[in-house]
N, C-alpha and C positions, 0 to 999 in steps of 0.2 A: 382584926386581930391586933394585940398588942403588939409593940415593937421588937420588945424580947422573947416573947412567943417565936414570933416572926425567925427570928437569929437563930432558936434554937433549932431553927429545922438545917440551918447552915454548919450550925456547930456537929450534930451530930454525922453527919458525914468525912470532920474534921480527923486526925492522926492523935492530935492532942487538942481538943478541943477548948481546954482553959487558957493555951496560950493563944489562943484569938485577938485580933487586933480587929478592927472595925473602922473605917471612915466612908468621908461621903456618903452615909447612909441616910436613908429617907423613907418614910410610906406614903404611899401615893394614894392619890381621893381613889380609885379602884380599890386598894388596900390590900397592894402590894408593898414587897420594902426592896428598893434596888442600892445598892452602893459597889464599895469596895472592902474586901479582906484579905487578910494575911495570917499564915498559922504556920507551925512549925512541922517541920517535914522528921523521917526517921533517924535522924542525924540529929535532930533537933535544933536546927536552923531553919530559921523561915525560910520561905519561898517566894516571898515579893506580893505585892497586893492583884489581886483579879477580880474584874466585877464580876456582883453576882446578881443575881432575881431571886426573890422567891414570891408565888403568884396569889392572887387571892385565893385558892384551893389549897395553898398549903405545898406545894413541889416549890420546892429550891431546887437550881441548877447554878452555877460557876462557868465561867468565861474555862473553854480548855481546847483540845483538839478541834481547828478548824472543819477536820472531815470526821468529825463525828456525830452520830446521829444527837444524844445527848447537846451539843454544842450547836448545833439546828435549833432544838429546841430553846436554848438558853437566848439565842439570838430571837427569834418567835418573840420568847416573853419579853426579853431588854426593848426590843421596838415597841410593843403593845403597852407596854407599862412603864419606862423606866426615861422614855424620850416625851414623852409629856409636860408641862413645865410642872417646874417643882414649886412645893407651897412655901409662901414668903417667910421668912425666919421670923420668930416673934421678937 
């Protein structure tokens, strides 16, 4: 999948989804895209960056509640895909 593909499966889970910030993002020879984002909460202040995954299927998950099932998952995919080494920059 493309890379902005990829993003929009992050974005629309987002409050405000246009104010998205994006770093350390990447897609992996799997073709997954794992980095970090930040978006604006209901106050309309961000909220600080959290990594995220989204897997080659298409599920996006964010780093959040350590005891949550969701956040299992997200851990799941960040091992599987996002600790790999990364492709060298051109």
């Amino acid at each position: 999948m493309h890379k902005q593909k990829l993003r929009s499966v992050i974005e629309r889970t987002l409050i405000d989804p246009y104010s998205v910030q994006y770093r350390n993002d990447w897609v992996t020879s799997a073709g997954a895209l794992c980095g970090e984002v930040n978006g604006k909460n209901r106050f309309g202040e961000y909220v600080g960056f959290t990594r995220f995954v989204v897997n080659p299927q298409g599920r996006g998950y964010m780093a959040g509640d350590p005891g949550s099932n969701e956040h299992k998952v997200f851990e799941l995919d960040w091992l599987n895909y996002c600790l790999a080494p990364r492709p060298a920059a051109p």
